[in-house]
C-alpha positions as CSV (number, residue, x, y, z in Angstrom):
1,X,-19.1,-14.7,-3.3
2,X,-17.6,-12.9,-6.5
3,X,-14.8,-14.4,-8.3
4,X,-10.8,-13.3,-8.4
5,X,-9.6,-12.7,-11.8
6,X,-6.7,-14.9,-11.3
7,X,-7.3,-18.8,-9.6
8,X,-4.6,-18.4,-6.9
9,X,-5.6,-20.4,-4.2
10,X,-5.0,-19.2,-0.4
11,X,-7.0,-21.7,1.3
12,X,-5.2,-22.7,4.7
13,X,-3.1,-19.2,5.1
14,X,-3.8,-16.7,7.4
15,X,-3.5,-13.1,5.4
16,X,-2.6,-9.7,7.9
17,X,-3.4,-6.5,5.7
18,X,-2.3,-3.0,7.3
19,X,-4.3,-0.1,6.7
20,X,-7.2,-2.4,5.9
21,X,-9.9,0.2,6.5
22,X,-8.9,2.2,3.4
23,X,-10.0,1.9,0.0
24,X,-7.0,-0.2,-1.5
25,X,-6.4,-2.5,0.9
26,X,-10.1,-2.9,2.6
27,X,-10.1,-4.4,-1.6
28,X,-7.4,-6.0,-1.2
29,X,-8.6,-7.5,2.2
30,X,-11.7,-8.9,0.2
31,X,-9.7,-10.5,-2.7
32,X,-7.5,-12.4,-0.2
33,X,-10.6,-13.6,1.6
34,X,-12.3,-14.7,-1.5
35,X,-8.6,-16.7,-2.4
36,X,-9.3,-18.7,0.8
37,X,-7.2,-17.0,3.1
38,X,-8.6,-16.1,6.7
39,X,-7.9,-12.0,7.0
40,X,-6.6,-10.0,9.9
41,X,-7.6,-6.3,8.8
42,X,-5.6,-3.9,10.6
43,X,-6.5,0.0,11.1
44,X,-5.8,2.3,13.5
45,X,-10.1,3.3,12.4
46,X,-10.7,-0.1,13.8
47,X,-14.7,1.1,12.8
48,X,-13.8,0.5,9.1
49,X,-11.8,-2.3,9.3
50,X,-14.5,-4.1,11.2
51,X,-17.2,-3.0,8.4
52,X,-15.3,-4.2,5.7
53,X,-14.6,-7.7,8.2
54,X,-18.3,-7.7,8.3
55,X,-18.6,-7.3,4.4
56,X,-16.4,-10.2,4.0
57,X,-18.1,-12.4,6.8
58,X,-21.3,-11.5,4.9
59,X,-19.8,-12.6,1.4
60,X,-18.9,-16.0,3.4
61,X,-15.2,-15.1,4.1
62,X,-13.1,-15.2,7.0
63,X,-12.2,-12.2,8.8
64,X,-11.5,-9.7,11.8
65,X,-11.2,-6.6,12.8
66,X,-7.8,-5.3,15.2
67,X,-7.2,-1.6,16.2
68,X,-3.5,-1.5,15.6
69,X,-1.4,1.8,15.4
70,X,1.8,1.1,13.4
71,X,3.9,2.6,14.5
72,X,3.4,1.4,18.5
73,X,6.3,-2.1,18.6
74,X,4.7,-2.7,21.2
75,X,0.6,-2.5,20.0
76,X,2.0,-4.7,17.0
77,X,3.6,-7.4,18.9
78,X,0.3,-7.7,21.2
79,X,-1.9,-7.4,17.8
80,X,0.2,-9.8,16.2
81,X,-0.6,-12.6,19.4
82,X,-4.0,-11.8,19.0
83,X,-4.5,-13.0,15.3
84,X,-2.3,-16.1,16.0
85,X,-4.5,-16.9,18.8
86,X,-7.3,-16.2,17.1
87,X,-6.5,-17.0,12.9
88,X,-3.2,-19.1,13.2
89,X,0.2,-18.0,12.6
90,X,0.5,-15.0,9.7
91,X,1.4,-16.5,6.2
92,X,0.6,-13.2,4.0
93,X,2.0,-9.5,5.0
94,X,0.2,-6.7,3.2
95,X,2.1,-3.6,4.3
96,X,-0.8,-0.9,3.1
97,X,-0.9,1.2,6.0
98,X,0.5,4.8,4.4
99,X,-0.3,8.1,3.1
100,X,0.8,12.0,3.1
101,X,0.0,15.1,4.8
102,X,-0.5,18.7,3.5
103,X,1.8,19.5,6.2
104,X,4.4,17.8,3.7
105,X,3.1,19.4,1.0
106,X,4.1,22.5,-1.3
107,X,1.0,24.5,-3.0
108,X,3.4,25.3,-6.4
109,X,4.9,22.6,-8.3
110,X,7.6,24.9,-9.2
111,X,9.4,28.2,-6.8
112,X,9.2,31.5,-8.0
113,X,11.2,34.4,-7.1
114,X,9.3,35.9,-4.4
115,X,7.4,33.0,-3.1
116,X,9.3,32.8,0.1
117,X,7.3,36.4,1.3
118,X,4.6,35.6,-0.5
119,X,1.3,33.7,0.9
120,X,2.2,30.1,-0.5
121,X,3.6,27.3,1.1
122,X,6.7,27.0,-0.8
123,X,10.0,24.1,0.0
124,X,10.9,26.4,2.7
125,X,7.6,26.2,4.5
126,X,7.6,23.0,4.7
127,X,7.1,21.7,8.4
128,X,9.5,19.1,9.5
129,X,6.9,17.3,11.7
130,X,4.8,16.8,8.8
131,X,8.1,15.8,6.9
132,X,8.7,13.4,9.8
133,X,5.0,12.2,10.2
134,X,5.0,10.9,6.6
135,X,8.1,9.1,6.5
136,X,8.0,7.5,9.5
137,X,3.3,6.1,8.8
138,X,4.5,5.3,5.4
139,X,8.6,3.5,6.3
140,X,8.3,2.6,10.1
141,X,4.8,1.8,9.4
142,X,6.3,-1.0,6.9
143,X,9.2,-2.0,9.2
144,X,7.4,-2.0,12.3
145,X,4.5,-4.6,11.4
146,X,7.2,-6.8,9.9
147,X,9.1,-7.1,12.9
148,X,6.2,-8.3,14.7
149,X,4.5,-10.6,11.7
150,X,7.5,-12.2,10.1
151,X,8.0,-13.7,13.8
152,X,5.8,-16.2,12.7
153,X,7.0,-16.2,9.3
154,X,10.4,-17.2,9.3
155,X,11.4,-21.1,8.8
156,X,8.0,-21.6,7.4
157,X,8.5,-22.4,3.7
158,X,5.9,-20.3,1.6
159,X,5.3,-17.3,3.4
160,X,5.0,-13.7,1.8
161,X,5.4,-10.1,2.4
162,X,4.0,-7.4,0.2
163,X,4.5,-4.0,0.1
164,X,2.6,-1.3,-1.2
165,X,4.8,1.3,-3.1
166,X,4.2,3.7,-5.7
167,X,4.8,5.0,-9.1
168,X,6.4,8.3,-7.4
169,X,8.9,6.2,-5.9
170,X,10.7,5.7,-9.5
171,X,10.4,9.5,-10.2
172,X,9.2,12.2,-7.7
173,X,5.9,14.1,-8.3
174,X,6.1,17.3,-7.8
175,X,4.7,19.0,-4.5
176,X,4.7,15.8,-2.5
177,X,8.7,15.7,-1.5
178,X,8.6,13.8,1.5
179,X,5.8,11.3,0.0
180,X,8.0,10.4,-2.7
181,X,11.1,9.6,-0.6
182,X,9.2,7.8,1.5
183,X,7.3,5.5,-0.9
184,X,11.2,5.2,-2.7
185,X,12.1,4.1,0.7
186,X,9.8,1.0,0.6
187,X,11.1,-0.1,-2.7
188,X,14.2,-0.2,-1.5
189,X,12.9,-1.8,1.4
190,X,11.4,-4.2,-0.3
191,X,14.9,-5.2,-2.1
192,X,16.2,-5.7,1.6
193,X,14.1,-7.3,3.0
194,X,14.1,-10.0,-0.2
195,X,17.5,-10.5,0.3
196,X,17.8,-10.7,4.1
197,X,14.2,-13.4,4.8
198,X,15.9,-15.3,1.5
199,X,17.3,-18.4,3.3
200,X,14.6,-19.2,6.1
201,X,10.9,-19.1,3.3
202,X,10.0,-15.5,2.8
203,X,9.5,-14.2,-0.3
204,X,8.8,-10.1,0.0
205,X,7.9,-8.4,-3.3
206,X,6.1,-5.2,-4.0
207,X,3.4,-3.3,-6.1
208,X,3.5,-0.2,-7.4
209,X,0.4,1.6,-8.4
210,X,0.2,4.1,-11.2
211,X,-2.9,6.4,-11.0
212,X,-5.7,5.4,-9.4
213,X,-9.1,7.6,-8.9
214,X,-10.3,7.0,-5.4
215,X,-12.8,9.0,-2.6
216,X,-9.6,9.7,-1.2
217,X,-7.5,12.0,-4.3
218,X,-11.0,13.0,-5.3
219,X,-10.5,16.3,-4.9
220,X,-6.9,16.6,-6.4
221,X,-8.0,15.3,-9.6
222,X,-11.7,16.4,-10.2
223,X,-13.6,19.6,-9.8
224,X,-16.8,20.2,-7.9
225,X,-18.3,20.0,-11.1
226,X,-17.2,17.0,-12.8
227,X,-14.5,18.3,-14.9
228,X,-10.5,17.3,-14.3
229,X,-8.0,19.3,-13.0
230,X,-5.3,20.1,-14.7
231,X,-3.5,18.0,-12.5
232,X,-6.1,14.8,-14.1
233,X,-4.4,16.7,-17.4
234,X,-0.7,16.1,-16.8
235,X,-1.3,12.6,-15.2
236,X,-3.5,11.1,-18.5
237,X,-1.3,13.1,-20.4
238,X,2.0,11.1,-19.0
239,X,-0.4,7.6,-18.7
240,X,-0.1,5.9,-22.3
241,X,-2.9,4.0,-21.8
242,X,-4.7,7.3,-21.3
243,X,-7.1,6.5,-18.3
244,X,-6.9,5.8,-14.6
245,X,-6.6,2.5,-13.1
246,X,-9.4,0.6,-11.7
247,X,-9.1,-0.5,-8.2
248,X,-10.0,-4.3,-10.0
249,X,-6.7,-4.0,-11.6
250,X,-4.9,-4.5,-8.8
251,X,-5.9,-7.5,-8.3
252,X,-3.9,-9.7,-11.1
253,X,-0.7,-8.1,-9.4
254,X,-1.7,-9.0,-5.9
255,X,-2.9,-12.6,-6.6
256,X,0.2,-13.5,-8.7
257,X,3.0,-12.5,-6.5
258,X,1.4,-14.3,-3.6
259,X,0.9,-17.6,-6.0
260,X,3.4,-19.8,-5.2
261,X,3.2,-22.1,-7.6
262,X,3.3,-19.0,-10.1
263,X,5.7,-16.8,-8.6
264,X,8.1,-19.0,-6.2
265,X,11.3,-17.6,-7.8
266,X,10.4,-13.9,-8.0
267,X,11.6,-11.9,-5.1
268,X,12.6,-8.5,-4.5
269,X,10.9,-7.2,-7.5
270,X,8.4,-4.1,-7.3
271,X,5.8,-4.1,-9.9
272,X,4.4,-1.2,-11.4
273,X,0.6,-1.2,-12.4
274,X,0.6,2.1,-13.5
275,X,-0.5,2.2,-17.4
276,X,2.5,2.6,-19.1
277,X,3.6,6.1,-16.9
278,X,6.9,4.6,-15.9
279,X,8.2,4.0,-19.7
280,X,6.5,7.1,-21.3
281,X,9.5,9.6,-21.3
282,X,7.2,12.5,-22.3
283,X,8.0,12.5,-26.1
């Protein structure tokens, strides 16, 4: 089994990660596992989940698979009885389930006269279901898992939640609007939630990812041949440390405001891994 880069150890909890059969947090999934920690991966693709459960069994881990839509109370609260019947009671809340949809999107990062006739999506194309589809995977997605998880959470001294926000909740990027607000909803979330699980053991914190080259933004960032986009341009260009994160990188974060021992009086906070692009003002 491979080594975590920091010695945090999660032997005895019982870890729940959202969206676990995505790139992040199918990672983050693995890193908890190879802490200790016995992981519930939750995807609505309960397909990848279970190969990346599989992975981790295989690597000597403990883990499963649940289908589990979100955004269903309901599926959550029967999901969540499943992995205490199965794992124990949840000690560890990733909140990773997310994302945006073109439907959300604009094509221009900045409107022109004449783009409202003109065969580009501008701010007033913009489809309110898409609008509505993002905020509600990427807010109720967060608020509707913790309802069901921090059940089992609450009076139970050392328990965490973590949230996955982003570096576009500090300053928009352009063309993803509803993305954006979203993701800034979750760090305020975050905040809230720190303040209101405070008294009965809960510690909720977030991270907040900078720039990360996936399979997923593949596309957005490189061209069919190789080369960046001149989105890759403006992002390195903004990044101070002038490259993108590697998914590794996350780890350090993850592992330190779960640690107990380490982090026992930090809550609330949302901590940007991100390469400098929050403190570079451009000049």
């Amino acid at each position: 089994m491979m080594e975590n880069v920091i010695n945090t150890n999660l032997s005895g909890k019982v870890a729940v990660v959202t969206g676990a059969g995505g790139v992040l947090c199918s990672h983050f999934s693995k890193v908890l596992a190879r802490a200790g920690a016995k992981v519930a991966l939750l995807d609505l693709n309960v397909e990848a989940a279970q190969q990346f459960a599989d992975e981790i069994v295989a690597e000597g881990g403990v883990a499963k698979a649940y289908k589990c839509n979100v955004l269903d109370k309901n599926i959550c609260e029967v999901v969540a009885e499943q992995v205490n019947a199965d794992l124990g009671a949840c000690d560890i809340l990733v909140n990773g389930a997310g994302g945006n949809n073109p439907r959300a999107t604009t094509d221009k990062e900045y409107f022109e006269i004449g783009d409202i006739d003109a065969d580009t999506k501008s701010f007033f194309d913009l489809d309110a279901s898409g609008v509505e589809f993002v905020f509600n995977l990427n807010f109720l997605g967060t608020l509707i898992p913790t309802q069901a998880f921090a059940k089992q959470m609450v009076g139970r001294e050392g328990c965490n939640i973590l949230n996955i926000s982003s570096m576009n909740a500090y300053t928009p990027l352009t063309k993803i609007p509803a993305y954006s607000g979203a993701k800034a909803a979750i760090s305020n979330f975050t905040q809230w939630l720190a303040v209101h699980f405070s008294k009965v053991g809960i510690r909720v914190n977030a991270i907040a990812p900078g720039f990360f080259s996936t399979k997923q933004n593949a596309a957005l960032l490189w061209n069919a041949d190789g080369s960046p986009t001149a989105r890759t341009g403006k992002i390195l260009g903004a990044t101070p440390m002038g490259r993108f994160g590697e998914t590794n990188e996350l780890e350090g974060g993850l592992l330190f405001l779960l640690n107990n021992a380490a982090a026992g009086f930090i809550t609330g906070v949302v901590l940007p891994i991100d390469g400098g692009f929050s403190a570079y003002s451009g000049v």
